[in-house]
PDB file with SEQRES, HELIX, SHEET and CRYST1 records, atoms N, CA, C and O in Angstrom:
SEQRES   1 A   82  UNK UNK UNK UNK UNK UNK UNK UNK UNK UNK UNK UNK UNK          
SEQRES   2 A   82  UNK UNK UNK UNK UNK UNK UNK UNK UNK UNK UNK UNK UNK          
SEQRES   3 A   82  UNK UNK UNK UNK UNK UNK UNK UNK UNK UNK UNK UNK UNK          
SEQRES   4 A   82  UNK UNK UNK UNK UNK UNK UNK UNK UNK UNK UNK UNK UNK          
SEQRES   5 A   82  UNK UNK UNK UNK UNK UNK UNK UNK UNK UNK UNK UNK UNK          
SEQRES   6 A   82  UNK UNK UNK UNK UNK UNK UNK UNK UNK UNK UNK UNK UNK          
SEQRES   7 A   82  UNK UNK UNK UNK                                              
HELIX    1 AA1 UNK A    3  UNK A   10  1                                   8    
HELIX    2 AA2 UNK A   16  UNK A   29  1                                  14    
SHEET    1 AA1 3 UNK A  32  UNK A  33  0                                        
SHEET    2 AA1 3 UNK A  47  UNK A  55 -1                                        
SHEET    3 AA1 3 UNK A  38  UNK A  41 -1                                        
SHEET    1 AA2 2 UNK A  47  UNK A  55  0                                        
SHEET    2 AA2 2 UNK A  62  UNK A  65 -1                                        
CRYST1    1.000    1.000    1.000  90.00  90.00  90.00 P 1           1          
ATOM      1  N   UNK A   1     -12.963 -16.760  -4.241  1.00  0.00           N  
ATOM      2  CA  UNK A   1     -12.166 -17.308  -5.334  1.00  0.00           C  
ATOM      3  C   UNK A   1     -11.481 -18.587  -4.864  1.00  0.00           C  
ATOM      4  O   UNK A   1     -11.192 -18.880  -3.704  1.00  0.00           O  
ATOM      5  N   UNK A   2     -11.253 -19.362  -6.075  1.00  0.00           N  
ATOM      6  CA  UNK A   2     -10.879 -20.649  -5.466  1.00  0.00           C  
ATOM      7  C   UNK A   2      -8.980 -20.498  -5.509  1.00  0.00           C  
ATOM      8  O   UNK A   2      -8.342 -19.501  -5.847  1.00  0.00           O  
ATOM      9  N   UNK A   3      -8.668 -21.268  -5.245  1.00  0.00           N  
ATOM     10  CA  UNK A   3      -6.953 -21.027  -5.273  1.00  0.00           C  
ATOM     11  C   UNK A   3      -6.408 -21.390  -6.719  1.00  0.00           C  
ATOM     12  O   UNK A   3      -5.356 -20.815  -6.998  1.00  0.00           O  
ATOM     13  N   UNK A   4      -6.884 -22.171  -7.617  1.00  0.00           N  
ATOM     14  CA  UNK A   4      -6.518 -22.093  -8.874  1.00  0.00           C  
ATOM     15  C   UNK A   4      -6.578 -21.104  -9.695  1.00  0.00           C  
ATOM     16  O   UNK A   4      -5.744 -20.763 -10.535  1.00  0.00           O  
ATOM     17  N   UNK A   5      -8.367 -20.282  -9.241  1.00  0.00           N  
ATOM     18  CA  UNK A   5      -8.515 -18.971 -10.008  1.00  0.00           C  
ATOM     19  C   UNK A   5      -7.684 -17.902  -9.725  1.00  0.00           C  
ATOM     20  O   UNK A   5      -7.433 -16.975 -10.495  1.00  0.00           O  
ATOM     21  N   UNK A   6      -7.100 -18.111  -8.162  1.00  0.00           N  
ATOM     22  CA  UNK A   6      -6.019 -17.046  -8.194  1.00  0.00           C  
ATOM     23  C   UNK A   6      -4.455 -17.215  -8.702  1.00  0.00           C  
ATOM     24  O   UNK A   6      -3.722 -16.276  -9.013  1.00  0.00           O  
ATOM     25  N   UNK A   7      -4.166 -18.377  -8.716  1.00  0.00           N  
ATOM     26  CA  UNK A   7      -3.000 -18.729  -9.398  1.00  0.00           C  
ATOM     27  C   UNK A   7      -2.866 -18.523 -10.660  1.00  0.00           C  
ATOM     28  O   UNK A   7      -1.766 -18.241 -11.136  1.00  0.00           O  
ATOM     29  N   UNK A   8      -4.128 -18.648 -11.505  1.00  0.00           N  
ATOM     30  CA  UNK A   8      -4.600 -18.089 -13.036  1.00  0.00           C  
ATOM     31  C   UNK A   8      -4.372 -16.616 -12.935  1.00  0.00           C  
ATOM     32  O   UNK A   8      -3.688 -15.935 -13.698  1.00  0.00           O  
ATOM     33  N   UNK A   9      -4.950 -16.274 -12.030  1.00  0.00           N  
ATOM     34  CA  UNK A   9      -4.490 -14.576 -12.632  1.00  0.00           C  
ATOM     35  C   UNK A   9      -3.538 -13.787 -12.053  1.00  0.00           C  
ATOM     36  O   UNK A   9      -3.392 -12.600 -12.345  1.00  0.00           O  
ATOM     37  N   UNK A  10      -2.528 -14.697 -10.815  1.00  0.00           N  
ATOM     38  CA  UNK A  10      -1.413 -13.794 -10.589  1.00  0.00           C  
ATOM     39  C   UNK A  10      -0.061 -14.728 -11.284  1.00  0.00           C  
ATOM     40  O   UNK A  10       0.895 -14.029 -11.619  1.00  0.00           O  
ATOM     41  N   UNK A  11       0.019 -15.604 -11.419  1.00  0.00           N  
ATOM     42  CA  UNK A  11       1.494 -16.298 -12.796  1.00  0.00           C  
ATOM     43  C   UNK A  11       2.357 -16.254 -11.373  1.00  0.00           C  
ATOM     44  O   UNK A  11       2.014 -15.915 -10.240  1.00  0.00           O  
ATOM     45  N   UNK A  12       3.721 -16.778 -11.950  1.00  0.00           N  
ATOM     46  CA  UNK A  12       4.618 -16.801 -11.403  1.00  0.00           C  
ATOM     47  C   UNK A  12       5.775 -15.520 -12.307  1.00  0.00           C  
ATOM     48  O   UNK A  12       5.834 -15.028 -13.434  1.00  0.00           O  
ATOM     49  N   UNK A  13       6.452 -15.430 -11.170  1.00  0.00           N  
ATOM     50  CA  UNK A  13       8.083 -14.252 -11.777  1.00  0.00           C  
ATOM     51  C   UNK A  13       8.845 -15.567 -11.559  1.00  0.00           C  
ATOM     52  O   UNK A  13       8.679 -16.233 -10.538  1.00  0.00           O  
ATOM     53  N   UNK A  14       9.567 -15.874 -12.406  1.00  0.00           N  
ATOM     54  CA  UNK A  14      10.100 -17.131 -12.088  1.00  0.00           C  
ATOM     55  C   UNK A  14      11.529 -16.726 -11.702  1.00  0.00           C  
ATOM     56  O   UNK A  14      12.226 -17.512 -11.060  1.00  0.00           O  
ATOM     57  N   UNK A  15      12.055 -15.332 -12.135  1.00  0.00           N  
ATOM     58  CA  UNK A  15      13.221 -14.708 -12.282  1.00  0.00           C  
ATOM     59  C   UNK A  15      13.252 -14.497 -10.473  1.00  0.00           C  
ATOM     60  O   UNK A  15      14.165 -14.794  -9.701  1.00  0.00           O  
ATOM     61  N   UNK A  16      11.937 -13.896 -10.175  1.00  0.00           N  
ATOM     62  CA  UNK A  16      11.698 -13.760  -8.442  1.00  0.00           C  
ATOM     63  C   UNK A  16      12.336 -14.787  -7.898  1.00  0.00           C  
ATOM     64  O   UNK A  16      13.430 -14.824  -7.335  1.00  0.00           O  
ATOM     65  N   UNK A  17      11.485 -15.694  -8.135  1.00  0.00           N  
ATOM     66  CA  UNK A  17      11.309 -16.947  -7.302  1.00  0.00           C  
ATOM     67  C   UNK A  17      12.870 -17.622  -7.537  1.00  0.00           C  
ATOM     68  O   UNK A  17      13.044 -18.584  -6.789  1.00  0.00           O  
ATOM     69  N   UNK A  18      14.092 -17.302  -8.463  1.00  0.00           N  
ATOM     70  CA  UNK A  18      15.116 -17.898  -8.199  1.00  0.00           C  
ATOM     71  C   UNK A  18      16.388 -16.843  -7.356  1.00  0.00           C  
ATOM     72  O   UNK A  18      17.522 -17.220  -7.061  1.00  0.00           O  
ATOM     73  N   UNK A  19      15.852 -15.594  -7.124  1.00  0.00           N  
ATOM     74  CA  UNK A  19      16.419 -14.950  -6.227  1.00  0.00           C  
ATOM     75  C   UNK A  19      16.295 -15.212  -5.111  1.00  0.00           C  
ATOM     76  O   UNK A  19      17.344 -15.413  -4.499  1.00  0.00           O  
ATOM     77  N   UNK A  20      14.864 -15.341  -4.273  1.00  0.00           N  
ATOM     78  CA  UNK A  20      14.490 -15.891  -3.194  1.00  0.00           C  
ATOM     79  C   UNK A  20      15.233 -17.450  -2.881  1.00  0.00           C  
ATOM     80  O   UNK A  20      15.673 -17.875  -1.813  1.00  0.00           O  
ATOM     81  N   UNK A  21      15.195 -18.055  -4.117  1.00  0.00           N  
ATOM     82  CA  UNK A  21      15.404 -19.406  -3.709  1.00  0.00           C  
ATOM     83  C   UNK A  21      17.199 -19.003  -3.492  1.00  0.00           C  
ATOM     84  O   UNK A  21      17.502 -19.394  -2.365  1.00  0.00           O  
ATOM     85  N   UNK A  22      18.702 -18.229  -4.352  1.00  0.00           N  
ATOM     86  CA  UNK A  22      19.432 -17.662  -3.722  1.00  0.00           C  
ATOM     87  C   UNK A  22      19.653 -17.493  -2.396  1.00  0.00           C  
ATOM     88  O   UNK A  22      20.392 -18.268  -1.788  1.00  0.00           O  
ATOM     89  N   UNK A  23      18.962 -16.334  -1.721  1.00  0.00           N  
ATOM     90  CA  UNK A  23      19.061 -15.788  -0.775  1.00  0.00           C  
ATOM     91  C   UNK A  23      19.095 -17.087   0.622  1.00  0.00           C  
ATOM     92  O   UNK A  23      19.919 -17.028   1.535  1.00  0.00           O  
ATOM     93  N   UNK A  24      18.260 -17.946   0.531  1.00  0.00           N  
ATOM     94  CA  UNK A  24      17.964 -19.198   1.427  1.00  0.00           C  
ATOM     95  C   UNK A  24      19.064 -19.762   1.115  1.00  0.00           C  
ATOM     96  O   UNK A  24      19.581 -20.139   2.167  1.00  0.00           O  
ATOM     97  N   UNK A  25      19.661 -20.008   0.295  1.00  0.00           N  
ATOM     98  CA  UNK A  25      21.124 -20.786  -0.451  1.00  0.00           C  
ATOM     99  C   UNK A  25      22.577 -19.992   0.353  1.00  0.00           C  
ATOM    100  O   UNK A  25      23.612 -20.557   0.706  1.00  0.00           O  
ATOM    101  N   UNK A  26      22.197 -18.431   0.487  1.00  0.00           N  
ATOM    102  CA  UNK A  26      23.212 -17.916   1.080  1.00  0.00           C  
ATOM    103  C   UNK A  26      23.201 -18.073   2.637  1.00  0.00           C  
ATOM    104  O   UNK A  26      24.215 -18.307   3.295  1.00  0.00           O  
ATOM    105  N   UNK A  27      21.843 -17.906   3.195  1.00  0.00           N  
ATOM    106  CA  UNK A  27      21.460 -17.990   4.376  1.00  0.00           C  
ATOM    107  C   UNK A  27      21.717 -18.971   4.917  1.00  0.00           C  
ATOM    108  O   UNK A  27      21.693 -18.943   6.148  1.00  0.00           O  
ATOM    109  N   UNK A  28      22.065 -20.232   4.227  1.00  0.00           N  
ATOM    110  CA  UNK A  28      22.113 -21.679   4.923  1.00  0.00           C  
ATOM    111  C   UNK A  28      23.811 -21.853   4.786  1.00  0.00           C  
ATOM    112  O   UNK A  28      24.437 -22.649   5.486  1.00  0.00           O  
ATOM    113  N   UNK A  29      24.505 -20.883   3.660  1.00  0.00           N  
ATOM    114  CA  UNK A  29      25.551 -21.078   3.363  1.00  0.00           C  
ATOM    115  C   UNK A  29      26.812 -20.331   4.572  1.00  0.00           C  
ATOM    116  O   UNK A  29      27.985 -20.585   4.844  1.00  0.00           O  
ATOM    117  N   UNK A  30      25.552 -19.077   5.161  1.00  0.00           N  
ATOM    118  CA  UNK A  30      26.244 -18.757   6.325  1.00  0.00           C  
ATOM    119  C   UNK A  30      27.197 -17.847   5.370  1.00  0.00           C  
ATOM    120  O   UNK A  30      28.410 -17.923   5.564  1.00  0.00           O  
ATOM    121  N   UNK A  31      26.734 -17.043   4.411  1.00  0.00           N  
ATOM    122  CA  UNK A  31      27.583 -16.595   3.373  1.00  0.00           C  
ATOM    123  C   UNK A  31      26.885 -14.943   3.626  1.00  0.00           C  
ATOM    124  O   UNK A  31      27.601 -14.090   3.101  1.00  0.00           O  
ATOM    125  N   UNK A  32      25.878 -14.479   4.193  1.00  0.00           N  
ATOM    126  CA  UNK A  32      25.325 -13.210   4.793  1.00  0.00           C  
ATOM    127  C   UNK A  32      25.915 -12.957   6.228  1.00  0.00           C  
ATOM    128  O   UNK A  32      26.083 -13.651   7.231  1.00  0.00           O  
ATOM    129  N   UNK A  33      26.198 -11.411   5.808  1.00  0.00           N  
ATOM    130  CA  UNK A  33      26.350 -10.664   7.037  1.00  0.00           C  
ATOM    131  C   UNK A  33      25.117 -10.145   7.306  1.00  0.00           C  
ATOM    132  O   UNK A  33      24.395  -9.593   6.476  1.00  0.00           O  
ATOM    133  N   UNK A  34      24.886 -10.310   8.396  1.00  0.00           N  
ATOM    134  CA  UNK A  34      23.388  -9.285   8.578  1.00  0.00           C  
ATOM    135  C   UNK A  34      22.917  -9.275   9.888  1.00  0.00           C  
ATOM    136  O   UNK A  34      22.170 -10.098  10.417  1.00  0.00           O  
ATOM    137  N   UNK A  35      23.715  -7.676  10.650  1.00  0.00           N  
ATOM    138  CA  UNK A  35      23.458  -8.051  11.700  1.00  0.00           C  
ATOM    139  C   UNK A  35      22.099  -7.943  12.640  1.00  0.00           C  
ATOM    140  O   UNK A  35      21.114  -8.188  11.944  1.00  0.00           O  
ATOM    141  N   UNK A  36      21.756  -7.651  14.005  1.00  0.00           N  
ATOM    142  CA  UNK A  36      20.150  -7.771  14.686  1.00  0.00           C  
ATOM    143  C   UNK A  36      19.992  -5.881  13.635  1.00  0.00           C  
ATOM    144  O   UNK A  36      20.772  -5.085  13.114  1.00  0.00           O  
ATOM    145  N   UNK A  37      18.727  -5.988  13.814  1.00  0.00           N  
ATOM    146  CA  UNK A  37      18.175  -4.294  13.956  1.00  0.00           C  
ATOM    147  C   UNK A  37      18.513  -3.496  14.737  1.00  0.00           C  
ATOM    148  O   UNK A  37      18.456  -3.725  15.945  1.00  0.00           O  
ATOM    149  N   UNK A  38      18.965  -2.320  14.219  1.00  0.00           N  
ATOM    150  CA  UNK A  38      18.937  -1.003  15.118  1.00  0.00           C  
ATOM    151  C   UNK A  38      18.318  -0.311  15.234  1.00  0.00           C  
ATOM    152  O   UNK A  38      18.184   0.526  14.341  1.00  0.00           O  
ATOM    153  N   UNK A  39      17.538  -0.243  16.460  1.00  0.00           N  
ATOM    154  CA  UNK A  39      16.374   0.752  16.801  1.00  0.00           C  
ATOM    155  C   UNK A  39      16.432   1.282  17.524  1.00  0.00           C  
ATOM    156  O   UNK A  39      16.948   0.907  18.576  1.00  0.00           O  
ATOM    157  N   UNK A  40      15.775   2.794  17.282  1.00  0.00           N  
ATOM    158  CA  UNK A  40      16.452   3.917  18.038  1.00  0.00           C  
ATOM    159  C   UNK A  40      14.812   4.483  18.360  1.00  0.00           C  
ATOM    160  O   UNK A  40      14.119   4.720  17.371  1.00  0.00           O  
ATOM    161  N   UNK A  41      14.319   4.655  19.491  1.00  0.00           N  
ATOM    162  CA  UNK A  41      12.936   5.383  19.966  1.00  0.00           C  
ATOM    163  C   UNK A  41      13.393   6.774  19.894  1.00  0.00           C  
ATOM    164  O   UNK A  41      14.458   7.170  20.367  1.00  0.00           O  
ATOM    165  N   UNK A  42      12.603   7.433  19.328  1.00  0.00           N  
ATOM    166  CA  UNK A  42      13.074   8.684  19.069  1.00  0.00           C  
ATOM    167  C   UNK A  42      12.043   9.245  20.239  1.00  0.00           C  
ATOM    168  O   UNK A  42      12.601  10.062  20.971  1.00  0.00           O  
ATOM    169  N   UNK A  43      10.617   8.974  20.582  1.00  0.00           N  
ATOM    170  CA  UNK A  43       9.921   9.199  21.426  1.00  0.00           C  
ATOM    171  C   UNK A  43       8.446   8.478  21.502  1.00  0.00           C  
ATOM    172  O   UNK A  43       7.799   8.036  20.553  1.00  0.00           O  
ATOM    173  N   UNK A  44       8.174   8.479  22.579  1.00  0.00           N  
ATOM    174  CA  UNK A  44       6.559   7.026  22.457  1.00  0.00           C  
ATOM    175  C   UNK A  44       5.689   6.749  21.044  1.00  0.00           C  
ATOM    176  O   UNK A  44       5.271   5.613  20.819  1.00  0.00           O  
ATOM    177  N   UNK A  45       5.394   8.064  19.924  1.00  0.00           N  
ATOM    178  CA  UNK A  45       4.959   7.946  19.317  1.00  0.00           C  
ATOM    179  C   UNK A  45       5.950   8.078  17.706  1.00  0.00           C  
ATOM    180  O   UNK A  45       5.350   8.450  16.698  1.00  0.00           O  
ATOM    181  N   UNK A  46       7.239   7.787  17.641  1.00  0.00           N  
ATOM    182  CA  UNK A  46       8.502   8.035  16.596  1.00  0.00           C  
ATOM    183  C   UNK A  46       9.327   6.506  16.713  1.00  0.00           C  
ATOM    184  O   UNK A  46       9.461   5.743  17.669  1.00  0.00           O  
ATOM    185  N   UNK A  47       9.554   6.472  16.043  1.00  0.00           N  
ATOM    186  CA  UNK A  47      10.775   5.243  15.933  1.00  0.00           C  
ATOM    187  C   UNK A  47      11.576   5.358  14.348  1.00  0.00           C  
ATOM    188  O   UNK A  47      11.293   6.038  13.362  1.00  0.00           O  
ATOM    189  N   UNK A  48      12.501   4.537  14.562  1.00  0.00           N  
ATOM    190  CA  UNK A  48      13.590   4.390  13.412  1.00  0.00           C  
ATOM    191  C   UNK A  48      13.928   3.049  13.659  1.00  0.00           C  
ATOM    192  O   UNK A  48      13.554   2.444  14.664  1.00  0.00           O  
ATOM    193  N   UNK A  49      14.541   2.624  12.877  1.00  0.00           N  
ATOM    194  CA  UNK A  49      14.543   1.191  12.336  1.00  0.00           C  
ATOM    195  C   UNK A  49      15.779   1.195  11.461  1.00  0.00           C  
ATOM    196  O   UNK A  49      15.516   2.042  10.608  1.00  0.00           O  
ATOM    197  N   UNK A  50      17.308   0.579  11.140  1.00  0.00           N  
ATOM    198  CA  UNK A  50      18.308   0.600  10.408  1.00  0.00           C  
ATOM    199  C   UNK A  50      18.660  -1.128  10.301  1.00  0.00           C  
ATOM    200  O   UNK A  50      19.021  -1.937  11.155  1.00  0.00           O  
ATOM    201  N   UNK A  51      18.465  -1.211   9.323  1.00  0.00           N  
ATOM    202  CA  UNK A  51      18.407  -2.899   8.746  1.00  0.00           C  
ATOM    203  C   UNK A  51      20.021  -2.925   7.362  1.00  0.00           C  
ATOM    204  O   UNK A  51      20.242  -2.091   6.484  1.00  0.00           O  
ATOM    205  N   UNK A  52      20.671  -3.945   7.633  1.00  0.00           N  
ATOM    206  CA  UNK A  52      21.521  -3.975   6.710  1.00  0.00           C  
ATOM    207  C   UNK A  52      22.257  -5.367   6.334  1.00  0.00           C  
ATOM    208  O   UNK A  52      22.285  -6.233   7.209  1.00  0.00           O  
ATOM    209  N   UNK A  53      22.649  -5.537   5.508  1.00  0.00           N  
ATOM    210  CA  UNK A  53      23.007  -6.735   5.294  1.00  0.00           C  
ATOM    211  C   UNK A  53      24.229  -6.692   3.805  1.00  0.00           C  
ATOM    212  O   UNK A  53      24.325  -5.861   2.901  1.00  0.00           O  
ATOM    213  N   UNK A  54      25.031  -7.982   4.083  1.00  0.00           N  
ATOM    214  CA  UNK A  54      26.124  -7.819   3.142  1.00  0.00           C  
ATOM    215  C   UNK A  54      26.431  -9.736   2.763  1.00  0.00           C  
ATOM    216  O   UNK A  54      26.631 -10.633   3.582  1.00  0.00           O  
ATOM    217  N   UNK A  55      26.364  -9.816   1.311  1.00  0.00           N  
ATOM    218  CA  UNK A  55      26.504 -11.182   0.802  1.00  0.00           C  
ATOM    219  C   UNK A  55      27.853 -10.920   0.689  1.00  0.00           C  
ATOM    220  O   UNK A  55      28.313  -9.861   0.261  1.00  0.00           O  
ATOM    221  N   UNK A  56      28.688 -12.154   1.180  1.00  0.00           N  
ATOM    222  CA  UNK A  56      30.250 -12.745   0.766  1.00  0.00           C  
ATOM    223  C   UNK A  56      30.190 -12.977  -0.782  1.00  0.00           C  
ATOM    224  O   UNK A  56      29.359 -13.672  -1.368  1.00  0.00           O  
ATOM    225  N   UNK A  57      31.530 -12.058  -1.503  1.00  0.00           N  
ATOM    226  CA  UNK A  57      31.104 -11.978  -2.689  1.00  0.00           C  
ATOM    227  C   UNK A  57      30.846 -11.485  -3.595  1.00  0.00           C  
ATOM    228  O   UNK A  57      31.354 -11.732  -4.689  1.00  0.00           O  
ATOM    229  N   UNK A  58      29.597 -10.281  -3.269  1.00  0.00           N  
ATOM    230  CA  UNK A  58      28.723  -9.790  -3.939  1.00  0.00           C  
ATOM    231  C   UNK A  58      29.734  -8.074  -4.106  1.00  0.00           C  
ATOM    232  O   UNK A  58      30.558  -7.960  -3.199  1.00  0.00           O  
ATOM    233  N   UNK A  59      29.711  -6.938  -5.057  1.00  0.00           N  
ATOM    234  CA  UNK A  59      30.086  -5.992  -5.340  1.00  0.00           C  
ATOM    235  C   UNK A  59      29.171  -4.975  -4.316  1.00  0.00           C  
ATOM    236  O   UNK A  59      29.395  -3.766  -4.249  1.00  0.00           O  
ATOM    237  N   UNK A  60      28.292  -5.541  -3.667  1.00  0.00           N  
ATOM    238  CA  UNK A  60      27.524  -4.206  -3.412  1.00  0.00           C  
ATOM    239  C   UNK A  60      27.206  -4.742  -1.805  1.00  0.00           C  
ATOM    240  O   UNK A  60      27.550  -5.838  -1.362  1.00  0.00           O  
ATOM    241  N   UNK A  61      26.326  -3.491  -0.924  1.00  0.00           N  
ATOM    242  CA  UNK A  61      25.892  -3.879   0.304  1.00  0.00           C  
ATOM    243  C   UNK A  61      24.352  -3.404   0.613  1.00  0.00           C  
ATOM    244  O   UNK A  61      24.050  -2.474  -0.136  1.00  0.00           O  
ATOM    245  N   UNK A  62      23.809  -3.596   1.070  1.00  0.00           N  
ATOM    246  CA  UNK A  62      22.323  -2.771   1.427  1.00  0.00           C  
ATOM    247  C   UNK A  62      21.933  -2.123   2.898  1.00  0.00           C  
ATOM    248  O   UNK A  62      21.767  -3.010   3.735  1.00  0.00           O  
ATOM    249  N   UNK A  63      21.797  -1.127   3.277  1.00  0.00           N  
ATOM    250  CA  UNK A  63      21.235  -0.492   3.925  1.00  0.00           C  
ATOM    251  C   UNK A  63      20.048   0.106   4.006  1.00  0.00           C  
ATOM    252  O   UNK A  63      19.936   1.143   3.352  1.00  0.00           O  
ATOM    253  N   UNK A  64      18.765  -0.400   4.872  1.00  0.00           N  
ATOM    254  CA  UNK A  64      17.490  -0.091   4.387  1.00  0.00           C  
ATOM    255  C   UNK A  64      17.314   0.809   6.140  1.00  0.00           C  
ATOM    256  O   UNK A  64      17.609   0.176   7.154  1.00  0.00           O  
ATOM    257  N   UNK A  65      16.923   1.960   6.214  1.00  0.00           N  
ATOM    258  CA  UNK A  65      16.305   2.752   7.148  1.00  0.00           C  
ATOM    259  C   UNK A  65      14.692   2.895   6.638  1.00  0.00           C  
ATOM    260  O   UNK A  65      14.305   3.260   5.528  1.00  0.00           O  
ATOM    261  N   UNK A  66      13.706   2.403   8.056  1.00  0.00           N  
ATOM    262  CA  UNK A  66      12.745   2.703   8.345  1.00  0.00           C  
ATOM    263  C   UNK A  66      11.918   3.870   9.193  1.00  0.00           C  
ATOM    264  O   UNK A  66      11.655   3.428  10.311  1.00  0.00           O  
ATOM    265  N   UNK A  67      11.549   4.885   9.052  1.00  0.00           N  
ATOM    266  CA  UNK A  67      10.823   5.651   9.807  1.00  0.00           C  
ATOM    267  C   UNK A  67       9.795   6.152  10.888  1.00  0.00           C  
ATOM    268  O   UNK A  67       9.916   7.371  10.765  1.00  0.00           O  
ATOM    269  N   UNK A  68       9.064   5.994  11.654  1.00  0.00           N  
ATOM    270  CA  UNK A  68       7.710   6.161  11.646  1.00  0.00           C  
ATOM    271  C   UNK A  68       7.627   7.142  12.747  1.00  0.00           C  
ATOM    272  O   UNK A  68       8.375   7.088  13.723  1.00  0.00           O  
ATOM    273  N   UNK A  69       6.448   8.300  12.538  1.00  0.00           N  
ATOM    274  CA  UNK A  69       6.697   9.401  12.971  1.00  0.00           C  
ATOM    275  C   UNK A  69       4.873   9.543  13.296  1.00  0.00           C  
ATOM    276  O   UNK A  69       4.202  10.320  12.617  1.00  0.00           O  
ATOM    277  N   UNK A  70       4.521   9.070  13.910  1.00  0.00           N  
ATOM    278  CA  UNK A  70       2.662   8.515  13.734  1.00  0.00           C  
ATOM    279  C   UNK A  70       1.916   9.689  14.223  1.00  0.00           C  
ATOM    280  O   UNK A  70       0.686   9.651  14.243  1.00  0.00           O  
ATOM    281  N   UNK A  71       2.571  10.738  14.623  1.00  0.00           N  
ATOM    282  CA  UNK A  71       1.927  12.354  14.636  1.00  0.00           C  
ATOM    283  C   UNK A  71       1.755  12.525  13.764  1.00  0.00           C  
ATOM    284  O   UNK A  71       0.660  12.526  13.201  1.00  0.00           O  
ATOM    285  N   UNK A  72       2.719  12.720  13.364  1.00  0.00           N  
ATOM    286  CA  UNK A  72       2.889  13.724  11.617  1.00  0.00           C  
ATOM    287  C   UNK A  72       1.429  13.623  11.543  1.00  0.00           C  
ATOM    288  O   UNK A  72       0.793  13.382  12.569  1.00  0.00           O  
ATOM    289  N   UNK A  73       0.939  13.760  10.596  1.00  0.00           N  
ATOM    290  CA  UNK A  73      -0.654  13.336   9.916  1.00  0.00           C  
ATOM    291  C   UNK A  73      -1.243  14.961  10.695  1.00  0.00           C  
ATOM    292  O   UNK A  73      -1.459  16.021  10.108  1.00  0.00           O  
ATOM    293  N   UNK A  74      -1.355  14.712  11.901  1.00  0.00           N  
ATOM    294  CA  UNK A  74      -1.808  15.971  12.772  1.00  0.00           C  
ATOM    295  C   UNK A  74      -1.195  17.482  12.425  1.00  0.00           C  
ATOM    296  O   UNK A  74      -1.637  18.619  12.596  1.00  0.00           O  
ATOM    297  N   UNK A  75       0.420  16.781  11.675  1.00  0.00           N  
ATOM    298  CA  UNK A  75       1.167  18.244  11.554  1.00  0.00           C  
ATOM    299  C   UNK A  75       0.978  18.403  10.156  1.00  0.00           C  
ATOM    300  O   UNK A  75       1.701  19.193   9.549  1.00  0.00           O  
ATOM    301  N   UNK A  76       0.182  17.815   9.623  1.00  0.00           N  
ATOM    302  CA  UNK A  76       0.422  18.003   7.794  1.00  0.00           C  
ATOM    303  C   UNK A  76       1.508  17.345   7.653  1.00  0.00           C  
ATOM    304  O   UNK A  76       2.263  17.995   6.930  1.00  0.00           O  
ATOM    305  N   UNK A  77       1.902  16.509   7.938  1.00  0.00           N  
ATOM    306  CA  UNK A  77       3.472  15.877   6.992  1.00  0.00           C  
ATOM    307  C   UNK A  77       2.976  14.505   7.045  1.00  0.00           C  
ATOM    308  O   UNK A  77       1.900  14.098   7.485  1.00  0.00           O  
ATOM    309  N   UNK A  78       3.837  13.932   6.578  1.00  0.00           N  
ATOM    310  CA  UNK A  78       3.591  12.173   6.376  1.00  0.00           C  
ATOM    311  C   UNK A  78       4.266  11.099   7.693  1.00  0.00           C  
ATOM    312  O   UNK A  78       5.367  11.190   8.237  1.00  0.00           O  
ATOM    313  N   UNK A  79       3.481  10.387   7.869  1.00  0.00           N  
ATOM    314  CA  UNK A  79       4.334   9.333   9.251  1.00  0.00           C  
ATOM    315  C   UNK A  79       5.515   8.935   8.693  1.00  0.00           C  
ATOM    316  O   UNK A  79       6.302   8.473   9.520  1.00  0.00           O  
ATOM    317  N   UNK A  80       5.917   8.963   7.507  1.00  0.00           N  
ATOM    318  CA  UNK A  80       7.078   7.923   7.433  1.00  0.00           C  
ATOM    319  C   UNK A  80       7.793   8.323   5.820  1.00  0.00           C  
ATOM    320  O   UNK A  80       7.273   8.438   4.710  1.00  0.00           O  
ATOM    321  N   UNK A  81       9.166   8.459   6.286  1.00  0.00           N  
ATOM    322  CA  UNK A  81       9.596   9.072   4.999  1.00  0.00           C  
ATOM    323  C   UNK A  81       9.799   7.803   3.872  1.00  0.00           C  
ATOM    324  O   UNK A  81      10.321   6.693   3.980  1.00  0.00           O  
ATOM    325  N   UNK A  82       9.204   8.434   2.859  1.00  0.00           N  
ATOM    326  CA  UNK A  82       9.618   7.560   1.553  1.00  0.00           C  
ATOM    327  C   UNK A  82      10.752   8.001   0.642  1.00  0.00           C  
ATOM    328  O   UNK A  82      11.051   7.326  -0.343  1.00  0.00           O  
TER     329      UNK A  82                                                      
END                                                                             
């Protein structure tokens, strides 16, 4: 496919694209808290991941935890909680 034909059939979110353009606005504004990752090895084949971040400002904060548990599968359960 050529790059026009894909631009034809995926559009723009324009509503997206002015959040993103935000976020770079805060980032440069030095207006985010957000500190390194916390990662915790749970064991060679497990990890966790705790990501968070806080806009000057804003009513709310985010905390995103990641999982991965890359046995599981072997035990019947899933690598990674959703």
């Amino acid at each position: 496919m050529t790059e026009a034909e894909i631009r034809a059939l995926v559009g723009h979110d324009h509503s997206a694209l002015d959040c993103i353009e935000r976020s770079y606005l805060w980032l440069r504004d030095r207006s985010v808290s957000m500190p390194p990752v916390f990662h915790i090895d749970i064991d060679p084949r497990s990890a966790v991941d705790v990501k968070g971040a806080y806009v000057d400002g804003l009513p709310t904060f985010a905390i995103k935890m990641a999982s991965g548990f890359y046995d599981n599968p072997r035990k019947g359960c899933p690598a990674a909680a959703v």
